[in-house]
DRENKEBA-453499 format. One record per residue (C-alpha): residue number from 0; residue in one letter; x, y, z. Coordinates in steps of 0.02 Angstrom, whole numbers, plus 50000, padded with zeros to 5 digits. Last residue first. Layout:
  resi  resn     px     py     pz
   NUM     a      X      Y      Z
...
This chain:
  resi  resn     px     py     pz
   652     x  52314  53841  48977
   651     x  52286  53669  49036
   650     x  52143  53675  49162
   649     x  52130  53668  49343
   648     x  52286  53682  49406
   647     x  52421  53545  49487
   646     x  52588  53590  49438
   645     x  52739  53499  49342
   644     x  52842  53664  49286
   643     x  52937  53614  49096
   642     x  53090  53666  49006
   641     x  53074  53732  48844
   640     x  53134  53933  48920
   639     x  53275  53829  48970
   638     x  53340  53784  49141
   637     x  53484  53785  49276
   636     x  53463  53702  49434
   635     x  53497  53797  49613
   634     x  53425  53694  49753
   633     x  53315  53789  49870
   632     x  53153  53712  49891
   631     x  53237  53522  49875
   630     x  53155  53440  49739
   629     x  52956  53392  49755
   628     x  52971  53294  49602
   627     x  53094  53257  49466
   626     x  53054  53233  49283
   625     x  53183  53211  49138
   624     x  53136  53039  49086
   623     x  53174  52958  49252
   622     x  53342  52997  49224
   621     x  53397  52835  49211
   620     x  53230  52785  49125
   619     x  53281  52873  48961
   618     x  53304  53023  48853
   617     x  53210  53164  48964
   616     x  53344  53226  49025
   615     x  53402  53381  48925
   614     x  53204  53431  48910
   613     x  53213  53439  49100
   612     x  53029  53415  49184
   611     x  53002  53499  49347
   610     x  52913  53468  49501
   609     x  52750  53494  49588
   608     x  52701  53696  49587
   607     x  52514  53712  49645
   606     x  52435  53839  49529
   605     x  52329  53996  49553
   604     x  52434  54078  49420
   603     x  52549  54178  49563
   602     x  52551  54020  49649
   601     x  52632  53933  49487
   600     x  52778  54077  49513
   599     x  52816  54056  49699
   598     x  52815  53881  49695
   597     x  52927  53894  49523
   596     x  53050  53998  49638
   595     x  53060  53888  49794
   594     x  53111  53779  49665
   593     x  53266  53857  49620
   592     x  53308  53932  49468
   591     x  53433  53990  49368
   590     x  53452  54045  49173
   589     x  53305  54164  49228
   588     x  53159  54141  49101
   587     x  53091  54300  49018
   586     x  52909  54350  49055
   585     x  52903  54208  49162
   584     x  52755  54079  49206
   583     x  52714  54021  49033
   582     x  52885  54028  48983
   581     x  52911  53883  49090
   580     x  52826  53766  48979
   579     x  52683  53660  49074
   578     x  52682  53484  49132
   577     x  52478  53451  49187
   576     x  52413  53392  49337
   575     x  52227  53412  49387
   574     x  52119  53525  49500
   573     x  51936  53513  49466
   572     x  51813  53465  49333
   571     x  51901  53348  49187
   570     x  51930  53190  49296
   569     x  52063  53106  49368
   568     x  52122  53206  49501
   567     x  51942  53226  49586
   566     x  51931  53025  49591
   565     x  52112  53025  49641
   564     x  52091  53136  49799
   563     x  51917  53084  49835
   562     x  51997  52889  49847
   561     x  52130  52959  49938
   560     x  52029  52951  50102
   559     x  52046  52755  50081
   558     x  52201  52784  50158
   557     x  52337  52622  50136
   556     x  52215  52518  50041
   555     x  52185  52671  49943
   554     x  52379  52687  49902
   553     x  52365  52484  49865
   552     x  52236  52508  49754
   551     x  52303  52652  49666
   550     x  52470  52552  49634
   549     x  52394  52414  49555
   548     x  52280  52527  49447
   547     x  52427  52591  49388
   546     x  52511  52421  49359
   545     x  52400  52350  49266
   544     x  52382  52487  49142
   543     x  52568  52522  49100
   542     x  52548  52681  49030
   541     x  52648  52737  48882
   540     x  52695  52913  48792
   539     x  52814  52978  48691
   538     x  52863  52814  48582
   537     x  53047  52751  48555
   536     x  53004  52601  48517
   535     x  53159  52525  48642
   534     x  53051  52589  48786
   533     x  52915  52461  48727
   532     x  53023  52305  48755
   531     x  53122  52391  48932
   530     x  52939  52399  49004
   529     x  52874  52235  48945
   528     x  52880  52158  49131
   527     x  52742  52298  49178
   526     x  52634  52204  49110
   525     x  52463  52267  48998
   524     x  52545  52422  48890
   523     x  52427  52554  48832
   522     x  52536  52659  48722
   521     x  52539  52866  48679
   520     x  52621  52927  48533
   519     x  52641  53114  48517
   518     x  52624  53168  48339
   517     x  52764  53223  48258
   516     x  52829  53405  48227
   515     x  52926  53414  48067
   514     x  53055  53299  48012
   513     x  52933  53154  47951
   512     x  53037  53012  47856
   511     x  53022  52889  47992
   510     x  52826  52909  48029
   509     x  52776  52765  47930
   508     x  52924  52668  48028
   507     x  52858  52737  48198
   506     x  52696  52696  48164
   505     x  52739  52505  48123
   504     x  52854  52493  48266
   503     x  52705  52561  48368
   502     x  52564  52417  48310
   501     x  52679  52291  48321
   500     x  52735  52326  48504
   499     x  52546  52338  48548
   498     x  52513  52150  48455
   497     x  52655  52105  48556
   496     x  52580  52181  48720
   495     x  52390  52076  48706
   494     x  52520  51931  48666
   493     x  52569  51938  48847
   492     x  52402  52003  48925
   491     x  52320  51852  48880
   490     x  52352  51746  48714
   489     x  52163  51757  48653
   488     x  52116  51920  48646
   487     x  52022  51993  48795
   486     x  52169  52122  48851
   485     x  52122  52219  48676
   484     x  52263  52340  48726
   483     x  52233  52525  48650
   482     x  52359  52617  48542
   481     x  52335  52800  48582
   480     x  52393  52933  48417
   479     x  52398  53122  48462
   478     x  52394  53264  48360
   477     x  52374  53182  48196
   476     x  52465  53223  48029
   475     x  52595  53086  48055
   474     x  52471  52945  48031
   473     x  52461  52990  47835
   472     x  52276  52871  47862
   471     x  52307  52792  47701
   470     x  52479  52744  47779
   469     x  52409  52633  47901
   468     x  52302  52516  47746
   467     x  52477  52522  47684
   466     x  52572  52456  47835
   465     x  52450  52321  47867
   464     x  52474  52289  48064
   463     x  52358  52404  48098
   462     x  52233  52307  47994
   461     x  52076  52420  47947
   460     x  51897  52458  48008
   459     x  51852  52627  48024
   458     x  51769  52752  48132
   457     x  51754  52930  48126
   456     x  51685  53068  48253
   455     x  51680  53247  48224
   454     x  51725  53332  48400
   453     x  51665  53486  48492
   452     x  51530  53396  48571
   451     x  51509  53221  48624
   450     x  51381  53127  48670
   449     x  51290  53118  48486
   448     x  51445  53026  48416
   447     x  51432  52911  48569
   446     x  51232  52848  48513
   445     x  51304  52824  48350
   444     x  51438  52711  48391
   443     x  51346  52610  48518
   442     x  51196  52570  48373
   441     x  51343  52518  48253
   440     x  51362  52367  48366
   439     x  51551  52335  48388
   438     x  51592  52134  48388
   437     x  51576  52127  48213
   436     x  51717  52268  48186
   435     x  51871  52182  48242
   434     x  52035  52283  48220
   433     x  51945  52441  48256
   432     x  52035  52629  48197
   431     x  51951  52763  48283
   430     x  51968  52938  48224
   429     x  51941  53072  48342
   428     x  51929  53263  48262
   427     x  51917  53428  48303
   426     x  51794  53562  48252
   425     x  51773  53643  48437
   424     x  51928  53645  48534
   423     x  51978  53494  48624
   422     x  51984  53468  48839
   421     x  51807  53419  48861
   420     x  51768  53312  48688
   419     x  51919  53212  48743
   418     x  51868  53168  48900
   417     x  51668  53086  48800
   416     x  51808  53000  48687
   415     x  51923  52924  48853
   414     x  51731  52860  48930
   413     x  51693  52771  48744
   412     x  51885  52693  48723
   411     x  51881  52615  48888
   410     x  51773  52454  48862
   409     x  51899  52438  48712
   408     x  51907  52485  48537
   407     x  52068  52484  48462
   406     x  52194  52626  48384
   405     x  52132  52798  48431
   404     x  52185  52943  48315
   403     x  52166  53116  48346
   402     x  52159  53266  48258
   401     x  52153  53441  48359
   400     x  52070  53587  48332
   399     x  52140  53734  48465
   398     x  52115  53782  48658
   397     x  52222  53926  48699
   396     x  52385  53924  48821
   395     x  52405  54065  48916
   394     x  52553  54201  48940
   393     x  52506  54330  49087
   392     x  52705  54314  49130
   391     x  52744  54368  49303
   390     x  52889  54480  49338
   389     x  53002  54393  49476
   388     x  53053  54412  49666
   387     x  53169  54272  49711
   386     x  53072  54170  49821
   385     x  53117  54116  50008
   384     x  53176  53965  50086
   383     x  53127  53845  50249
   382     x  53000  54005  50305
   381     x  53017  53993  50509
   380     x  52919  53892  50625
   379     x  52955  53735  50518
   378     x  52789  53628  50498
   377     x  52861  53437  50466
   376     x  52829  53290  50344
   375     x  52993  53192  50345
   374     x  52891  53019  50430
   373     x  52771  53045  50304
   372     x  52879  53002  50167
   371     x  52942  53070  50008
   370     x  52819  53223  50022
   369     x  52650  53271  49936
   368     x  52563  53346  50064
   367     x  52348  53352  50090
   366     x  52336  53470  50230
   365     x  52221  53411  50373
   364     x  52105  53533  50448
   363     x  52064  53536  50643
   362     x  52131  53704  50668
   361     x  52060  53795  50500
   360     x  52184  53845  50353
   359     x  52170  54004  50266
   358     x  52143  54008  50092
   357     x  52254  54155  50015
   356     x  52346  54019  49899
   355     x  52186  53982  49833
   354     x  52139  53777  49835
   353     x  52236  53663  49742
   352     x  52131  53507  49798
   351     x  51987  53528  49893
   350     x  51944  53351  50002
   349     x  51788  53345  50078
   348     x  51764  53260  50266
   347     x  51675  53425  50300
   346     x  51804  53465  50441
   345     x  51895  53496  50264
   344     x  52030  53395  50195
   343     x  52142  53515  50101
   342     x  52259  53499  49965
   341     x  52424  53494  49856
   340     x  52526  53544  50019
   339     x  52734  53517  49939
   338     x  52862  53420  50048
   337     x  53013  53407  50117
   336     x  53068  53578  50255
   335     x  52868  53633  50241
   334     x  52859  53804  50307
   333     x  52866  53897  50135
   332     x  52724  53761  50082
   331     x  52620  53847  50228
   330     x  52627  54015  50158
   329     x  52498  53973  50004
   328     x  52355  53889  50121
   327     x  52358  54032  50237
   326     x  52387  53994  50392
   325     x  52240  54012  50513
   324     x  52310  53959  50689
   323     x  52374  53791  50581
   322     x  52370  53690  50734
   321     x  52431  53553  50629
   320     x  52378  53383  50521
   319     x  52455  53297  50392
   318     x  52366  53167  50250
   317     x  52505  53102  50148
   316     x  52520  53106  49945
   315     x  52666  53008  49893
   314     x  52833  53053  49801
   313     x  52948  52901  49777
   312     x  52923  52724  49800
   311     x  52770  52715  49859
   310     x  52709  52724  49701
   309     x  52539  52825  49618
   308     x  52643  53006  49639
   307     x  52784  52906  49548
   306     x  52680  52821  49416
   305     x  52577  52970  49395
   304     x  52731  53088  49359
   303     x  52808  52969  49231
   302     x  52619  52961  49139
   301     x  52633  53147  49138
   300     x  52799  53164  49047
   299     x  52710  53240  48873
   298     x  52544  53326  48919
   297     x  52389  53305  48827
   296     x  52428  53158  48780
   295     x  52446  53079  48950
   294     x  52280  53184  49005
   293     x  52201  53070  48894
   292     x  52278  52927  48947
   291     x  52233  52953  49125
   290     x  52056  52983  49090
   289     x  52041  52828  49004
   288     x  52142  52718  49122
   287     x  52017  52776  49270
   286     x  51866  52747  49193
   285     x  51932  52559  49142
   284     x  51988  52529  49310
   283     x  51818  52577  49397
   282     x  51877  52575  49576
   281     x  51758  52557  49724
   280     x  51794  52621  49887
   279     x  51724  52519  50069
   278     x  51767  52647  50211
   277     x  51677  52782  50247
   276     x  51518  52748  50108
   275     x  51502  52560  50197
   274     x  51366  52446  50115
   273     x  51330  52612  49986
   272     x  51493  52594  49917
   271     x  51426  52427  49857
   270     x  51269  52472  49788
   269     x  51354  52615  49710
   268     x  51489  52508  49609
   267     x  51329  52388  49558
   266     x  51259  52522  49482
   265     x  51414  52587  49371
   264     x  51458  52407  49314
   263     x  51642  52346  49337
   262     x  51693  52333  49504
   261     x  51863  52310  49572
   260     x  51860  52324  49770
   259     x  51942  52432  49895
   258     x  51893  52397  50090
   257     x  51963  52488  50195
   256     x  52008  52434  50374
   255     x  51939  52579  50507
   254     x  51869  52450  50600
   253     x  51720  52527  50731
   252     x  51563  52426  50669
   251     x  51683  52259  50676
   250     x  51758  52169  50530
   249     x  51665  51993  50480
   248     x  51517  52063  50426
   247     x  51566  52211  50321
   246     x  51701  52076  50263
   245     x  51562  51966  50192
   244     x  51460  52084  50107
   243     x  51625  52141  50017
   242     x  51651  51971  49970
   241     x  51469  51945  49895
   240     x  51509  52107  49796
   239     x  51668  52035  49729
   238     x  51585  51880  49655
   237     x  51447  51973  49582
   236     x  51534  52089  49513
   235     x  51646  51933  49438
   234     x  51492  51837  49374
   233     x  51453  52005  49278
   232     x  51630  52040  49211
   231     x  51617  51856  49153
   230     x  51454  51874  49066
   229     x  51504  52035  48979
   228     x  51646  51960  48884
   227     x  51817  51994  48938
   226     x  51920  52131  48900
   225     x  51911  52226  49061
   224     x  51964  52059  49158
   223     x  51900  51938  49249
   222     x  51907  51892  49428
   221     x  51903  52067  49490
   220     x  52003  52088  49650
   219     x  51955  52103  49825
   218     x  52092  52212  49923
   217     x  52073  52243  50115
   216     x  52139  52351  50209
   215     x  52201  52330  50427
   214     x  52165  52145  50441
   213     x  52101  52061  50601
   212     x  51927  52028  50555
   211     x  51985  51941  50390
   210     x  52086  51791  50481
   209     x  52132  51717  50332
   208     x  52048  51548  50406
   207     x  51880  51658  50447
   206     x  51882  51714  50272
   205     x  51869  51511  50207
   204     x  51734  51508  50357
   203     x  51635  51674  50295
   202     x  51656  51605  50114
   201     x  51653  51771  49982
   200     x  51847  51731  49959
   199     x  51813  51562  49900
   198     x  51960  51445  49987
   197     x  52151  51425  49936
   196     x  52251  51521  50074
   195     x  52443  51611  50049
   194     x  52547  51702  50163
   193     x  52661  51849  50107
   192     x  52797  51900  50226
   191     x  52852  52073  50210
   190     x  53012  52126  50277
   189     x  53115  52125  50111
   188     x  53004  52016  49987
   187     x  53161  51986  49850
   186     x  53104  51831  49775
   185     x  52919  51899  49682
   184     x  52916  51835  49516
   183     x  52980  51647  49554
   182     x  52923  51605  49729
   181     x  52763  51694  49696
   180     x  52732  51593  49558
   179     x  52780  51423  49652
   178     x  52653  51498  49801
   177     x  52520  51520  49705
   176     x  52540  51368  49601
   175     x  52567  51263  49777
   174     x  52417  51346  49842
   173     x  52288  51297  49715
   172     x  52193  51433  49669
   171     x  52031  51502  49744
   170     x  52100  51656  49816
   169     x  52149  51709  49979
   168     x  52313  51825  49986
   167     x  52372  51879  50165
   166     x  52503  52005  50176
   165     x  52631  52031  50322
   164     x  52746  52152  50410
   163     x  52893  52141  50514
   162     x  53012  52268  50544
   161     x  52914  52415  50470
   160     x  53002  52529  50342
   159     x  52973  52411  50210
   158     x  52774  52406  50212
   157     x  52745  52526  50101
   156     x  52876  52435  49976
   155     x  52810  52269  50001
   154     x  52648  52323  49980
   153     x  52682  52403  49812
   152     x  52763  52244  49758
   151     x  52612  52154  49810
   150     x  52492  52253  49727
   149     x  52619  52230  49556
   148     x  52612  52025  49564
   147     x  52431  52029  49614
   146     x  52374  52132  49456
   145     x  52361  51991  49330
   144     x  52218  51914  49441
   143     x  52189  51814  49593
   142     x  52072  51843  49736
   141     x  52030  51925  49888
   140     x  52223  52023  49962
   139     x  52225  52044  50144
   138     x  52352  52162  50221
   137     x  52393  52129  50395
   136     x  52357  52209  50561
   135     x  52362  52041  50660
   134     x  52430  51872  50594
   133     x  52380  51668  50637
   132     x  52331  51604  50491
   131     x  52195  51463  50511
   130     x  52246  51295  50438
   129     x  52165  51263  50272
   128     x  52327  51304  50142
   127     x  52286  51187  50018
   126     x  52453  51103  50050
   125     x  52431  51099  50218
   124     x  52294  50990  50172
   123     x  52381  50881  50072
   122     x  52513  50859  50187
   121     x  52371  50799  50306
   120     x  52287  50672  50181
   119     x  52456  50605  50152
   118     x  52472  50568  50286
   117     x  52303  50508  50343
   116     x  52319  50393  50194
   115     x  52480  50327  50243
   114     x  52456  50316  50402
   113     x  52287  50209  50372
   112     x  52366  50096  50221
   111     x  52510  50053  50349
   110     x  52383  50010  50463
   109     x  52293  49884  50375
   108     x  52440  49808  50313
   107     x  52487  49774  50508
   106     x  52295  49723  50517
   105     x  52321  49582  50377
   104     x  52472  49530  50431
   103     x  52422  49510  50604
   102     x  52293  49401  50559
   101     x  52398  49293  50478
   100     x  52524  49295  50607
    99     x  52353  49256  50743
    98     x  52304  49106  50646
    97     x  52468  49027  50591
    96     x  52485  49021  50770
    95     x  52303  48946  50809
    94     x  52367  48823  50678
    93     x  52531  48796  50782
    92     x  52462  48756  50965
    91     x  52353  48583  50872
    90     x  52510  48542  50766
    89     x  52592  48536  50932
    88     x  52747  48664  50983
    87     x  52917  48640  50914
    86     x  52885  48803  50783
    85     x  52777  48871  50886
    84     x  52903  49032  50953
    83     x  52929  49052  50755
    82     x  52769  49132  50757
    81     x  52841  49296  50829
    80     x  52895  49347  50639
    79     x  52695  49398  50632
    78     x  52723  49534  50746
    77     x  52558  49622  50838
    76     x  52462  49445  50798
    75     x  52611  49320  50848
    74     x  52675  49450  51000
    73     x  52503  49442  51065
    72     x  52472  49285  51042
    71     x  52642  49237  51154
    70     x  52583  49354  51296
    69     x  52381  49257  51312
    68     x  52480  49106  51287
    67     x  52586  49166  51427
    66     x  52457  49196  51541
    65     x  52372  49043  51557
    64     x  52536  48932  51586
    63     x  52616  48790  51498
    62     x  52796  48822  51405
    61     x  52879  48896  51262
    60     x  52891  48774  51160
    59     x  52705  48700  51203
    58     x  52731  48495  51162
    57     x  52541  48447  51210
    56     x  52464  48361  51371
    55     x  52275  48405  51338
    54     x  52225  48407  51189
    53     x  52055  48494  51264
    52     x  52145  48627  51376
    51     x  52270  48637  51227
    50     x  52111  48702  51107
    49     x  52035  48816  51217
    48     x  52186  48912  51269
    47     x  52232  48930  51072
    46     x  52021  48962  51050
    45     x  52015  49096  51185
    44     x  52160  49186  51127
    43     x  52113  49200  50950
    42     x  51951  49260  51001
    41     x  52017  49406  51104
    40     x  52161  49449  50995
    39     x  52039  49458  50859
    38     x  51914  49569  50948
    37     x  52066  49670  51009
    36     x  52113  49710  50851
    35     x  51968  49722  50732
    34     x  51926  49864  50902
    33     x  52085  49956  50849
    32     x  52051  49946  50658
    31     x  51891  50028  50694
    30     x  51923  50153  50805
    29     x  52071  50208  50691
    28     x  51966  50206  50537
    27     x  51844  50321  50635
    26     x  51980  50422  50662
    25     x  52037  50458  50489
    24     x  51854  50533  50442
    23     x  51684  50546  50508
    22     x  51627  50451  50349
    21     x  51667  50287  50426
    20     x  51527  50310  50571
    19     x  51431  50365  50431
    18     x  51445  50198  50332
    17     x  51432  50104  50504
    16     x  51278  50163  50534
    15     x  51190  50147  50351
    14     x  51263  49940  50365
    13     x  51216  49915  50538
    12     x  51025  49984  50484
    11     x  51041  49876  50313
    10     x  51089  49710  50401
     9     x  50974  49737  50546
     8     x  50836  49745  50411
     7     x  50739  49881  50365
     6     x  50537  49908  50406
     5     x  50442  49974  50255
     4     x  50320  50117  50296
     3     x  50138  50111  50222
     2     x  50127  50279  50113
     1     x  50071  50168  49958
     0     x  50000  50000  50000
């Protein structure tokens, strides 16, 4: 009948409890082996004593007694060599021998199969990396991608003036490849020790083994990247959001830890910052890297002075506080022995960057100082240097048509267009050159020609690497020409690069005969390992993409109060740095200079003086292409009227 219940057997009920007694793990398998043991020793026993009460007077080798045949089947079952203590004993004696060395066999190859397995089980799990990690105040890295190797790097250099420092990385790799990679690409880890974990980085318990609720930032990294289709940038929003939920949990309501995570969609980046607005900051790469290479081609030497503002090693942006006793903004970088204030944080919590020189500063106000280190950031009583007095130039750059050309379509390309049409004087032009058309609906391209103003937009499809479909375009006639990375090809970030090196050896060779000016060549490169390749082009411009993100993460990692700073910084409204010619700021340039001086001039424009860019140097890496930051205020260098002042200002005239 249906619904009536069917009774089970003993056999099946022993069977079901003995199958999840043995699913408990190595120790049921002890248990059981143990109690196969004694049961055996017990019955074996019993029969041998049995047996020669019933022969009666039998040969024994080793003599009568109750006790020692209970001794002598112990040693036969625990060591099956112990047999040969029956070898002059009765037949009878002897098959209860053969018995118990038999038996021991089995259960001594019984036991050997255990250890073994529970071994091997064990190094196995330490190789996975599941025992909890015992560290305090570390950084903890969610998740694997091509940017790890560079985050860590810039760890390793923030963390290098502390004894002992550590950073967590939990990812769901296996933790031998982690480990082997890191062993090989990152040797040289100074006083950081970097601790891997396999597990899901959204798991509370996997989280719980990196010890999450102790760490001072936290990283969660995008799973896919830019390039790749929209299914995996979804599953990897998804991925990172559920991680973010899960620190918010772990870490307590007063933890200061940030929390910066890679997001790709717009709405999903403001449902996350909305978990934790103080302290959980959301980074749009691809927003970022098109901003930054426009204002790369717009001046020549600025992607040298992002990658040392974005580094720890070199200049760095520190928040400093004072009892300013109403300061003005301007007089306070006189006071400032190392260092250069780019900024204010307000009691507001908002950040103003390159405010008025005549701003004075509010007890309770932190200046925002670019300096080599905080530990050199100091307010001198007196003025550390003081200006020569000069005649102020009321020169100004103007706003003209410009031609670009953008090589590649990327997630990027339609945020660094909609820049563009800010910056460019009305009737320019952007012409966009796509290696792979089918994958671009025309629909997109039309609805960003009607975003932007200013600019006439083209787009073709040709072969980059054809060298006469290239020279149709007469390359050399263009303002500025960006090479995008298509990091989704196949190949990864590696052959995404060769294609880029290609592409520029092919420009510059169509460009070879051009004496006049040339357009300034700007790259996207993918790995920062191809530096040397792409210097030997000989292009203008390059940004290495991974590793500029890299570096902002860990900087926000560090404060997430930079976020502001960089969001403001890398965007059209507001303060922003450009490399300007120094006859802008003197009527006729003094064959010396200190920079004290340029201070003194870029305040006079409303501009926050940075550094300097040396035509004379700008040949190679050794010099650091020419550029040198926050000098000190009153070393005497000697310039040209083509020499450059790196200020922050808030447009490019």
């Amino acid at each position: 009948m249906a619904g009536q219940k069917v009774e089970s057997s003993a056999r099946e009920r022993f069977r079901y409890w003995f199958d999840g007694f043995m699913a408990k793990g190595s120790s049921s398998a002890f248990i059981a082996l143990t109690i196969v043991f004694l049961a055996l020793f017990f019955i074996i026993s019993v029969l041998r004593i049995s047996a020669i009460a019933i022969a009666g007077d039998v040969p024994l080798q080793e003599g009568e007694g109750f006790w020692r045949q209970i001794y002598i089947t112990f040693l036969e079952i625990t060591d099956p060599g112990s047999m040969t203590q029956d070898v002059h004993s009765s037949p009878v004696v002897k098959i209860f021998a053969v018995l118990a060395g038999m038996s021991g066999i089995v259960l001594l190859s019984a036991l050997i199969a255990f250890v073994t397995t529970a071994l091997d089980q064990r190094l196995n799990d330490l190789r996975k990396g599941h025992s909890k990690v015992i560290e305090d105040e570390h950084s903890l890295i969610l998740g694997w991608n091509d940017r790890i190797l560079d985050i860590l790097k810039e760890l390793i250099l923030a963390n290098e003036s502390e004894e002992s420092a550590s950073v967590v990385i939990l990812a769901e790799k296996d933790k031998e490849e982690m480990d082997d990679f890191l062993g090989l690409n990152l040797p040289d880890r100074l006083t950081t020790k970097v601790v891997t974990r396999s597990g899901s980085p959204s798991s509370l318990v996997n989280l719980n083994v990196a010890s999450a609720d102790t760490a001072r930032s936290v990283i969660v990294l995008a799973s896919a990247d830019s390039g790749g289709s929209q299914s995996d940038r979804d599953r990897s929003d998804m991925t990172v959001i559920k991680s973010v939920l899960a620190m918010r949990q772990l870490l307590e309501d007063d933890s200061d830890a940030p929390v910066v995570a890679e997001i790709f969609n717009e709405q999903r980046r403001a449902l996350a910052r909305s978990l934790d607005p103080k302290h959980v900051v959301c980074l749009d790469a691809d927003d970022v890297l098109a901003k930054i290479l426009v204002q790369t081609s717009r001046s020549e030497g600025l992607a040298v002075v992002y990658e040392e503002m974005l580094s720890f090693d070199g200049a760095e942006m520190y928040f400093y506080g004072h009892p300013w006793n109403e300061m003005l903004f301007g007089t306070a970088t006189y006071h400032l022995p190392d260092g250069v204030p780019v900024g204010i944080l307000g009691l507001d919590g908002e950040v103003e960057l390159n405010p008025n020189p005549s701003r004075p500063l509010v007890n309770g106000e932190e200046l925002l100082i670019l300096a080599t280190d905080d530990s050199a950031i100091a307010v001198a009583p007196e003025p550390v240097a003081y200006p020569i007095q000069i005649v102020p130039s009321d020169r100004r750059r103007a706003f003209k048509q410009e031609r670009e050309l953008i090589i590649g379509w990327t997630p990027k390309l339609e945020t660094l267009v909609r820049e563009y049409s800010d910056y460019v004087g009305p009737g320019s032009q952007i012409d966009i050159v796509l290696r792979n058309d089918d994958s671009i609906p025309s629909a997109r391209i039309e609805k960003l020609n009607a975003q932007v103003e200013n600019i006439a937009l083209t787009v073709s499809n040709r072969d980059p690497f054809d060298s006469e479909q290239m020279s149709q375009l007469e390359p050399g006639g263009y303002d500025n020409i960006i090479v995008l990375s298509e990091s989704g090809a196949a190949g990864g970030s590696d052959w995404a690069d060769a294609e880029t090196l290609l592409i520029l050896i092919q420009l510059q060779e169509l460009m070879k005969t051009q004496t006049e000016t040339r357009p300034t060549l700007i790259a996207e490169v993918l790995d920062s390992k191809n530096r040397e390749l792409v210097n030997q082009t000989g292009i203008s411009e390059f940004i290495i993409s991974n590793r500029l993100i890299s570096m902002l993460a860990a900087q926000m990692s560090e404060d997430a109060k930079l976020f502001k700073v960089y969001d403001t910084l890398f965007s059209e409204d507001g303060a922003e740095v450009y490399l300007k010619p120094l006859s802008l700021y003197f009527e006729t340039v003094p064959p010396q200079l200190r920079y004290i001086d340029m201070i003194a001039a870029a305040q006079q424009r409303g501009e926050t003086a940075l550094g300097w860019r040396r035509l004379a140097d700008s040949d190679g890496p050794e010099s650091n292409f020419g550029v040198r930051l926050i000098p000190p205020k009153d070393e005497v260098q000697t310039f040209t009227a083509e020499d450059f002042i790196v200020v922050m200002a808030e447009d490019e005239t």
